[in-house]
C-alpha positions in Angstrom: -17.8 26.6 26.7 -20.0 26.5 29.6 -18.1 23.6 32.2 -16.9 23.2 35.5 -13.6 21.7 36.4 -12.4 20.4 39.9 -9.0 20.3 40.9 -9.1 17.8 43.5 -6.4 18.2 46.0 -6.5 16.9 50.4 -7.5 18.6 53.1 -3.8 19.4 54.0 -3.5 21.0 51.1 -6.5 23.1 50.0 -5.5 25.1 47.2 -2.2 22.5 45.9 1.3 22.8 46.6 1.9 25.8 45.0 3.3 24.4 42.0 -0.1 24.1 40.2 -0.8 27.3 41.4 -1.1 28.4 37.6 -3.4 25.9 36.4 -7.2 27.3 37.4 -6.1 31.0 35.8 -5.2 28.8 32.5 -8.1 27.2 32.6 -10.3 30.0 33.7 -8.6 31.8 30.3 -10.1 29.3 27.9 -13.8 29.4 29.3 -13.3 26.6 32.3 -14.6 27.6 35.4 -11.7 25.8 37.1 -11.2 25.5 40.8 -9.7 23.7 43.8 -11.9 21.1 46.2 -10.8 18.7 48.5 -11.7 15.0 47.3 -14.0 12.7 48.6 -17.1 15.5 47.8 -19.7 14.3 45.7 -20.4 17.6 44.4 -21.0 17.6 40.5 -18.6 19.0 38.0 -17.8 18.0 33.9 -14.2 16.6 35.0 -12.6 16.0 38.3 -8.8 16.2 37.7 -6.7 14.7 40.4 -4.0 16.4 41.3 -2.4 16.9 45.3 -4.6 13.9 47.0 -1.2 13.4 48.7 -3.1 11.4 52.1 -5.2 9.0 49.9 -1.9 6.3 50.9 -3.5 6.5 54.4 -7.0 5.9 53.1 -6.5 3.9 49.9 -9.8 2.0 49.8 -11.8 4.9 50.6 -9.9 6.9 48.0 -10.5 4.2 45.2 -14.1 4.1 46.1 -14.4 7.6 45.6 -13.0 7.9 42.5 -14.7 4.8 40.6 -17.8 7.3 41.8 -16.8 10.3 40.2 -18.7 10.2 36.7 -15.6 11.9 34.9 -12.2 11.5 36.4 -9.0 12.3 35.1 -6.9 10.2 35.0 -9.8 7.5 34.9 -10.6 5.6 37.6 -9.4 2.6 36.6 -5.8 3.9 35.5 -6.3 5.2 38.9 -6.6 1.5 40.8 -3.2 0.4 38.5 -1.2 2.7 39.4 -1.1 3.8 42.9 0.4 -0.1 43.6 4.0 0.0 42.1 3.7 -3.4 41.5 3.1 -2.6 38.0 7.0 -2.3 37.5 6.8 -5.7 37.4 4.1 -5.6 34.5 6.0 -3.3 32.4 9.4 -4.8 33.2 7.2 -8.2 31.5 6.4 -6.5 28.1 9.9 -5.4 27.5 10.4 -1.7 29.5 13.5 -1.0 31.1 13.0 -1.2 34.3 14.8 -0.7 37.6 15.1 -3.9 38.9 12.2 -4.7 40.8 10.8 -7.5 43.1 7.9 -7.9 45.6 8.6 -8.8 48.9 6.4 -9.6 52.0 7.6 -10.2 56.0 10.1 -12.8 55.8 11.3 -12.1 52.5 15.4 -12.8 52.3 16.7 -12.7 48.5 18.1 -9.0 49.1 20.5 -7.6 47.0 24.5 -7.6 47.2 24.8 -3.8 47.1 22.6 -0.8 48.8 18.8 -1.0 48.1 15.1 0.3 48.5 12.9 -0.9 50.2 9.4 0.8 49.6 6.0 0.2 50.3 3.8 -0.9 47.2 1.7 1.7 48.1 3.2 5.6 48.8 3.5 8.8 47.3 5.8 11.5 48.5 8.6 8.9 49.1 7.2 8.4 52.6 8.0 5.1 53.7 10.9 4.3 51.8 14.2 3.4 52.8 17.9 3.7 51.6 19.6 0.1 53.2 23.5 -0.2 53.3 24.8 -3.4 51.5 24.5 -6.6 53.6 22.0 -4.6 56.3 19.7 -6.8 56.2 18.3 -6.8 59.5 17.4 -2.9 59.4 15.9 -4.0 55.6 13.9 -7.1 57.4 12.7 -4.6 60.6 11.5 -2.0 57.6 10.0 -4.8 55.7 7.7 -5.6 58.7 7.3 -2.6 59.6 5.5 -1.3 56.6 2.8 -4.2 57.0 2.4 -5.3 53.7 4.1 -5.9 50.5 7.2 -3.9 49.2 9.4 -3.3 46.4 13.0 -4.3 46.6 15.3 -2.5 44.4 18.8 -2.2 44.0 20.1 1.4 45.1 21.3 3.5 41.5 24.2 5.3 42.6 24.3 7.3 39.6 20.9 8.9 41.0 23.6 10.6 43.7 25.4 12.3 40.2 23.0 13.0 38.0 19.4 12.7 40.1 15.9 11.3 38.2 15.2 13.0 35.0 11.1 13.2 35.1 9.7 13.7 31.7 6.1 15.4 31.5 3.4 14.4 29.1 -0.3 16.3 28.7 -2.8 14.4 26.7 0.0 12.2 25.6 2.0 14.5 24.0 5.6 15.5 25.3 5.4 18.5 27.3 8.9 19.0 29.2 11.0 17.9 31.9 12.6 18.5 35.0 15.2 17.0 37.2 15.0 15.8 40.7 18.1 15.4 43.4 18.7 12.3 44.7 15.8 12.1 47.7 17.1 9.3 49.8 19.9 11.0 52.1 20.3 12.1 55.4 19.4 15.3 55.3 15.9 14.6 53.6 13.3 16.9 55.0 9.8 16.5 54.7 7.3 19.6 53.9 5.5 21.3 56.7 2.5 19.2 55.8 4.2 16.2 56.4 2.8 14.4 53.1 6.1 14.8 51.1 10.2 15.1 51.2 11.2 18.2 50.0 12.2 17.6 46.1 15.2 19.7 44.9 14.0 20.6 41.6 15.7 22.1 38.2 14.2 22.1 34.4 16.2 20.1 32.1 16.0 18.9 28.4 15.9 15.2 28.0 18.4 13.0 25.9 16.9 11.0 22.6 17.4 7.8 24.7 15.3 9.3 27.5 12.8 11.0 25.2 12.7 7.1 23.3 12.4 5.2 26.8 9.7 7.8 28.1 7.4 6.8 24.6 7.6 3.3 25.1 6.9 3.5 29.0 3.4 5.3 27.8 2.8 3.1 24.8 3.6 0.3 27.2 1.5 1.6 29.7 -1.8 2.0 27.3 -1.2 -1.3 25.9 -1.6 -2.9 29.1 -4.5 -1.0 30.3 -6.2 -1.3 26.8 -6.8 2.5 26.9 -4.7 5.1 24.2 -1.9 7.0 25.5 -4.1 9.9 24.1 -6.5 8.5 27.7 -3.7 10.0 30.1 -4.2 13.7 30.5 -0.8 13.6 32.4 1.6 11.4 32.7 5.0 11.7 34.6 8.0 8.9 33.9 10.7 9.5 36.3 14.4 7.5 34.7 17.2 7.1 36.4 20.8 6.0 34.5 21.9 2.4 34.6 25.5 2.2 35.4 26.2 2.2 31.4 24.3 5.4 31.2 21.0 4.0 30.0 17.9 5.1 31.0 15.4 2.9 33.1 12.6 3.5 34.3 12.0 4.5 38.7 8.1 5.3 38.4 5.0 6.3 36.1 3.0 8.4 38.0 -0.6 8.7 36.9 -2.3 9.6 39.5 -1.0 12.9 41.3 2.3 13.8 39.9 3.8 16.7 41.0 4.3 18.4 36.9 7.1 20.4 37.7 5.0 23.7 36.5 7.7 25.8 38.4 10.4 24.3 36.0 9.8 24.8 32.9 8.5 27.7 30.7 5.1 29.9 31.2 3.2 28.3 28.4 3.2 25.0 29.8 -0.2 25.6 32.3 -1.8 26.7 29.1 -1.0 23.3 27.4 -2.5 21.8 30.3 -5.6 23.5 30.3 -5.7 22.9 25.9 -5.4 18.7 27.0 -8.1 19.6 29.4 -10.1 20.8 27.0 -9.5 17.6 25.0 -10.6 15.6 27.4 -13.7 17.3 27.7 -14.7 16.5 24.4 -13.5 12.8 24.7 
């Protein structure tokens, strides 16, 4: 299998964060000639996959035009254009997924919840940009609003997040891969890497509950459905949950674009089923 495969990454971070740091060996091991380059090049390869293009927030339209370029992009380019505005909460939560309660807000905006809440841009990765708000702070969530310049998500702070963190399950060509929690990222002491592109994530593996595992399936299948693609399109896929107050699981994020896949987490074989979905897709 003769191919070339680029994993695209920014110019902060030329060769990943260190947590795919596996993946090229993997894929070099089952005949890909696999390696890192910065994205925005126009240089040809069989399958671009995205991976740590953490400063495309900064340079959205140039990044979107750059991918509906790239002849073969994983995930595709149009998956791509969905999901890097969270506003899609709001599709899913329409076709039945449990969602965290979501709505959009723009300057001006003043239906904020009761309790503590989020306010995040539309638009971020990394967490940068949003913002824990104390209950009935509302001009602090109002400055932030404005701030930001655009339109937000408003969501009700899950305490239980402070207990028990996110629980992020990991799928590879749509099949269940593994999972890994993540501490709760919105408290004082949040620190962001040296590169300034992400808060530091405090990170463990973990084995999902049935009602995780269920909700995780319908996010994809949900997902697919709404994008008229199979879940068997996504090479990756990440579905962060959080517990409801009753312990139920809804859903925070699905990240398909350039998840973090928690490599470091979970056991050795897991680049290797990366590189087998990569493979797949090759053949798609």
């Amino acid at each position: 299998m003769d191919v070339k495969v680029f994993l695209a990454t920014c110019a902060s971070l030329p060769a990943g964060d260190g947590d795919d740091r596996a993946l090229a060996d993997a894929l070099n091991d089952v005949g890909i000639d696999a390696r890192w380059a910065v994205w925005g090049s126009d240089e040809a390869a069989d399958l671009v996959v995205l991976r740590s293009t953490w400063d495309y927030t900064d340079r959205l339209g140039e990044f979107l035009d750059w991918c509906s370029s790239v002849p073969a992009l994983a995930n595709p380019a149009d998956v791509v254009r969905w999901n890097t505005d969270k506003s899609y909460l709001v599709e899913l939560a329409q076709v039945g997924v449990p969602v965290v309660p979501t709505t959009l807000a723009t300057p001006g905006f003043t239906d904020w919840p009761d309790g503590d809440f989020v306010v995040k841009p539309t638009v971020g990765a990394g967490s940068r940009g949003a913002l824990r708000v104390a209950a009935g702070d509302v001009d602090v969530a109002a400055h932030h609003l404005e701030s930001l310049g655009g339109p937000a998500l408003v969501q009700p702070y899950q305490s239980t997040v402070d207990r028990v963190g996110e629980t992020a399950l990991v799928f590879l060509g749509g099949q269940y891969s593994h999972a890994f929690t993540k501490a709760a990222m919105l408290t004082p002491d949040a620190a962001y890497d040296e590169s300034g592109l992400y808060i530091v994530e405090r990170l463990a593996g973990a084995s999902p509950t049935g009602p995780q595992r269920r909700t995780a399936e319908d996010v994809l299948d949900a997902a697919a459905g709404l994008l008229g693609l199979r879940r068997t399109d996504f090479l990756y896929a990440r579905v962060d949950l959080l517990a409801a107050a009753d312990g139920s699981p809804l859903l925070l994020e699905l990240e398909l674009v350039e998840p973090a896949l928690g490599f470091r987490q979970t056991d050795a074989a897991a680049p290797m089923r990366f590189a087998s979905a990569v493979r797949n897709a090759l053949r798609a």
